[in-house]
N, C-alpha and C positions, 0 to 999 in steps of 0.2 A: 333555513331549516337544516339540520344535522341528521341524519342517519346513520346511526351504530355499526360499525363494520365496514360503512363505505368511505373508501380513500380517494380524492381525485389522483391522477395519475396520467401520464402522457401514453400510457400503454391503450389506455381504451381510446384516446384520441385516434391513435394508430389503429386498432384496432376497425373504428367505424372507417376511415382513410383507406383502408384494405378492403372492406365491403364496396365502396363506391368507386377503387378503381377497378375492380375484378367486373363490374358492372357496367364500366365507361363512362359512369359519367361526372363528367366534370365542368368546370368553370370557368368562363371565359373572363379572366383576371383582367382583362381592358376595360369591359361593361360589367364588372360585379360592382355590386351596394349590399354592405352591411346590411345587416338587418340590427336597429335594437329595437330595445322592450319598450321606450317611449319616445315618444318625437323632441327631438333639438327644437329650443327656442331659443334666436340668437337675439339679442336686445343691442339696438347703439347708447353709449353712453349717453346720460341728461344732462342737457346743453344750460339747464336752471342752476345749479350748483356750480359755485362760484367758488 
């Protein structure tokens, strides 16, 4: 989806990055996990194919 006017940009990254240090709170980068939108399915190769 596209919205008119709006540009991605590193400044509102920073910006929200500013919110949640003025805040404290932060992330313990030893135990973080990603979040994504849907679940990894890792498959092994098939041993059939020759």
């Amino acid at each position: 989806m596209f919205v008119d006017g709006v540009l991605p940009n590193a400044r509102a990254i920073g910006e929200l990055a500013l919110v949640k240090y003025e805040q404290a709170k932060f992330e313990d980068v030893a135990y973080y996990e990603p979040f994504y939108l849907k679940d990894v399915y890792i498959t092994s190769a098939s041993k059939s194919a020759k």
